[in-house]
C-alpha positions in Angstrom: -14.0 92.5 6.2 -12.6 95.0 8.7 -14.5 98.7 9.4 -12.2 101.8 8.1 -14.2 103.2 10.9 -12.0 107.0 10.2 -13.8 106.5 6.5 -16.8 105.7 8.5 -16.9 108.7 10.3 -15.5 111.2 7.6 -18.1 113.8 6.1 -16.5 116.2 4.7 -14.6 114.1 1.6 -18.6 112.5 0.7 -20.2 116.3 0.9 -20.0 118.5 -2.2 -17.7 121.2 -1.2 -17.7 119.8 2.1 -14.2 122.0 3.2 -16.2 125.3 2.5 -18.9 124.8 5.4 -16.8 126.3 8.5 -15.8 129.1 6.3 -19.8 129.5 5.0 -21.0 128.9 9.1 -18.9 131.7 10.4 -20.1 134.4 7.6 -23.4 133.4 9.0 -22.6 133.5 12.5 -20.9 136.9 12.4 -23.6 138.5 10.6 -26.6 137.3 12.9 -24.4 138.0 15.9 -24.0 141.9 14.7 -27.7 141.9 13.9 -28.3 141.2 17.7 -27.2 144.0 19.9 -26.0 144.1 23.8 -29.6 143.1 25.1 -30.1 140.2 22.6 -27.1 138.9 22.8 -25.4 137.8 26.1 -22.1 136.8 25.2 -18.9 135.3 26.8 -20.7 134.0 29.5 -18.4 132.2 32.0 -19.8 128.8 33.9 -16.5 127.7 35.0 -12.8 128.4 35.3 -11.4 127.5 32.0 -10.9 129.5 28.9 -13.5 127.8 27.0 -15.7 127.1 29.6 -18.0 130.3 27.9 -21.6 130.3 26.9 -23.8 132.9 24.4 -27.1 133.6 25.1 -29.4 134.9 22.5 -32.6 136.3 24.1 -36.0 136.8 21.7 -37.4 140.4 22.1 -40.6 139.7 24.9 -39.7 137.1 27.8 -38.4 133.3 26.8 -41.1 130.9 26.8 -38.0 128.6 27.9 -34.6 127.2 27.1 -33.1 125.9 24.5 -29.6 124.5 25.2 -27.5 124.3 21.6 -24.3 121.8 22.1 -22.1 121.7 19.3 -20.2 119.1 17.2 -16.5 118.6 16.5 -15.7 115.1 17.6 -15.0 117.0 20.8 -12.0 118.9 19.6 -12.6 121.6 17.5 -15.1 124.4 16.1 -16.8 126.8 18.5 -20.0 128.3 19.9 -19.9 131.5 18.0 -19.2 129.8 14.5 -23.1 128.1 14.9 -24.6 131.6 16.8 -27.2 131.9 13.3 -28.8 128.4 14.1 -30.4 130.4 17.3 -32.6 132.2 14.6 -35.0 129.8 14.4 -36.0 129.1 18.0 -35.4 133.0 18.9 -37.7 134.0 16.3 -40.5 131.4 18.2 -39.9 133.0 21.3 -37.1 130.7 23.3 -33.6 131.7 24.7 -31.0 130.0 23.0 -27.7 129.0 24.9 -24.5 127.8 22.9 -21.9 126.6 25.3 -18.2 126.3 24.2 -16.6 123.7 26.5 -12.7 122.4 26.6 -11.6 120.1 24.1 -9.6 116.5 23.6 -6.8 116.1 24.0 -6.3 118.2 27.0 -9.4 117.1 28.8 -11.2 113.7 28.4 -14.4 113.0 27.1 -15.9 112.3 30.3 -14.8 115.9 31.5 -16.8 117.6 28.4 -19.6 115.9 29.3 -19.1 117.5 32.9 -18.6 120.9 31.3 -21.7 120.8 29.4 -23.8 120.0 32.9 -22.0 122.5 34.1 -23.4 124.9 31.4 -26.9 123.6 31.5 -27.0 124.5 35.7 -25.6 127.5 35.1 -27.8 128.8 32.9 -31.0 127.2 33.8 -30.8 129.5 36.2 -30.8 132.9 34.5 -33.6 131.2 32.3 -36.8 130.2 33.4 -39.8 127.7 31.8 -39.2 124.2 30.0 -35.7 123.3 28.7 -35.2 121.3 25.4 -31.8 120.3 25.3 -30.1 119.9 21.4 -27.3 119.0 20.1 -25.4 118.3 16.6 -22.7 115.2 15.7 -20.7 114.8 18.9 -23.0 117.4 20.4 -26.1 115.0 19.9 -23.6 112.6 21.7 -23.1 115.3 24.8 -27.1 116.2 25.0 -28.5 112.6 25.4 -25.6 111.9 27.9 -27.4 114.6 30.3 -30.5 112.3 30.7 -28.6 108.8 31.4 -29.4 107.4 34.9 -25.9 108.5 36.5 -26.2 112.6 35.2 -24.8 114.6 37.3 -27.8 117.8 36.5 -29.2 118.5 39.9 -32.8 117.3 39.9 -34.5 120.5 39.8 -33.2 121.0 36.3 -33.3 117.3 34.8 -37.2 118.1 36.2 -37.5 121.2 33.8 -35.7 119.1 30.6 -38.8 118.1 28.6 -37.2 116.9 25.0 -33.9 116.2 24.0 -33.0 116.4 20.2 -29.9 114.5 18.8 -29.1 115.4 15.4 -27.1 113.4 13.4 -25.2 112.4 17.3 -22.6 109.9 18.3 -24.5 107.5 21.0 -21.9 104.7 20.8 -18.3 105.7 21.3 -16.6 102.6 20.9 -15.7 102.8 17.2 -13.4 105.1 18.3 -11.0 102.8 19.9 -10.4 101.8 16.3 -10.1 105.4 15.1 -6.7 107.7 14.5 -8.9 110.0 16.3 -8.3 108.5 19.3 -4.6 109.9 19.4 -6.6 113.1 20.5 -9.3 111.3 23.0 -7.5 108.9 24.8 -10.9 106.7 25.2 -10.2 103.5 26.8 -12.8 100.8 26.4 -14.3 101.5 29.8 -14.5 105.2 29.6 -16.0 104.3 26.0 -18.7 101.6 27.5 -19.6 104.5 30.3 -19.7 107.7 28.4 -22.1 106.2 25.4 -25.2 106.7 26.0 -26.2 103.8 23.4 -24.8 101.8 26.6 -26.3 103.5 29.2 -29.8 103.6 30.2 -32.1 106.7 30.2 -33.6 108.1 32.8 -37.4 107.3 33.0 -40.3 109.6 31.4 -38.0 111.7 29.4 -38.8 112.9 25.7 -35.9 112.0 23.2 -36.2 112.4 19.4 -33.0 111.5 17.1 -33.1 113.5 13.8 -30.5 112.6 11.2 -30.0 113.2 7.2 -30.6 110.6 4.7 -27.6 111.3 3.0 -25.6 111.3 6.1 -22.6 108.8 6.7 -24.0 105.5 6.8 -22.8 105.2 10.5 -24.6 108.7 11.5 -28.2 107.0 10.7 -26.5 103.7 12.2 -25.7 105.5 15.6 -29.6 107.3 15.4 -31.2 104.0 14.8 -28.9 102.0 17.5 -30.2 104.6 20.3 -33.6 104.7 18.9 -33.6 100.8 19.2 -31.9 100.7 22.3 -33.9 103.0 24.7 -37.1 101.8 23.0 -36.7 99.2 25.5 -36.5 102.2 28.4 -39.8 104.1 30.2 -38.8 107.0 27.4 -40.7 108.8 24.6 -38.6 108.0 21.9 -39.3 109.3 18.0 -36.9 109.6 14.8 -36.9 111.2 11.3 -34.8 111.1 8.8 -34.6 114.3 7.3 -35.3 113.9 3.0 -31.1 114.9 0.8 -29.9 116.5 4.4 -26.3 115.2 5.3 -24.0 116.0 8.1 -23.1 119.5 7.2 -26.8 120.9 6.1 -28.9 118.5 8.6 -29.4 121.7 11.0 -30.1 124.1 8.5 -34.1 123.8 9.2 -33.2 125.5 12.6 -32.5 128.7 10.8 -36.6 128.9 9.9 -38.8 129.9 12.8 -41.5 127.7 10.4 -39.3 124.4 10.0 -39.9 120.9 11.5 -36.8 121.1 13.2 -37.6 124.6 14.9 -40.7 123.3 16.2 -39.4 120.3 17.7 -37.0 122.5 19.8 -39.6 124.6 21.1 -42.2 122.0 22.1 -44.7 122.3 19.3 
């Protein structure tokens, strides 16, 4: 019997009042980001030349123990920084910088390009940041965050030196469903950009730290994609851990990161 693989990949329809989230995330957002003030908040950013190539930075009140990079989801065409700017309470509050890049979406760039644009980011601001970087990232963003640490990244080795953990939650490591997908109207994958930008498909590079974090009432093919990169890079010189995270799903799986005292908060700050 053939995958709906759109059905497959659709959250907000299996999600009690799924639809309401973006409008519930950007209350949230606004709020924490008027709470910050000039010196907390670094915003707008630029790391490159178009429009959306922007980045936040939210600052904790004494010097950053380090960096946490915070990619967003979308299926790489829609949402933005500022609409997830409360999830940087958690880390904040333990002492780490919190970067949200925005970067260009499908269909006017590829997939391949975000993934540029998010190095991009991580260079640029690895510099105005010092100490350890954790790099995380949610849905498509868990996708763009493990694709930094695959053998062919373009991060200069200074920084891929500094990038102790990497935290996928609830990510896309194998982009070839979307071949199949209506989606792909917007993406444009072929199979061999597909086969080269998953990082299910790719191999890691060695001695890195790589946990996959997804909700047990996710999708069935979010926990899918967790365990298949889990299983996969097992085989790899990588530190490789998962949890499923007890009634999360898609929408509320990153919800621990606004508690400074969560699981999930700890994890992106090294403890």
């Amino acid at each position: 019997m053939a995958i709906d693989w759109d059905d497959a990949f659709a959250c907000t329809p299996y999600i009690p009042n799924g639809a309401r989230y973006p409008m519930l995330w950007a209350a949230a957002a606004n709020a924490y980001r008027l709470s910050r003030g000039p010196e907390r908040l670094r915003a707008n950013l630029a790391y490159g030349d178009h429009p959306r190539q922007k980045l936040d930075l939210h600052l904790p009140a004494e010097r950053p123990v380090g960096l946490v990079v915070f990619v967003h989801g979308g299926y790489w065409r829609r949402f933005d920084r500022e609409l997830f700017s409360h999830y940087a309470t958690g880390p904040v509050a333990r002492g780490w910088a919190v970067a949200m890049p925005g970067y260009p979406f499908a269909p006017e760039v590829r997939i391949s390009d975000i993934t540029r644009s998010v190095t991009d980011a991580i260079e640029q601001v690895a510099h105005v940041v010092e100490g350890p970087i954790v790099l995380a990232g949610h849905s498509a963003g868990g996708h763009l965050v493990t694709r930094q640490i695959c053998a062919d990244s373009r991060l200069s080795p200074g920084v891929l030196a500094r990038i102790g953990r990497v935290v996928s939650i609830a990510g896309v490591h194998d982009l070839r469903p979307f071949l199949r997908m209506n989606a792909n109207s917007d993406l444009h994958l072929d199979r061999a950009e597909a086969v080269a930008e998953s990082p299910a498909l790719c191999e890691p590079i060695a001695g890195k730290e790589i946990h996959v974090w997804v909700g047990e009432a996710d999708r069935p093919e979010f926990v899918r994609q967790s365990v298949l990169l889990d299983t996969i890079w097992s085989g790899f010189d990588v530190t490789l851990r998962r949890m499923i995270a007890p009634r999360r799903h898609h929408f509320d799986v990153i919800d621990p990161l606004l508690s400074p005292t969560s699981a999930l908060s700890a994890l992106v700050t090294f403890a």
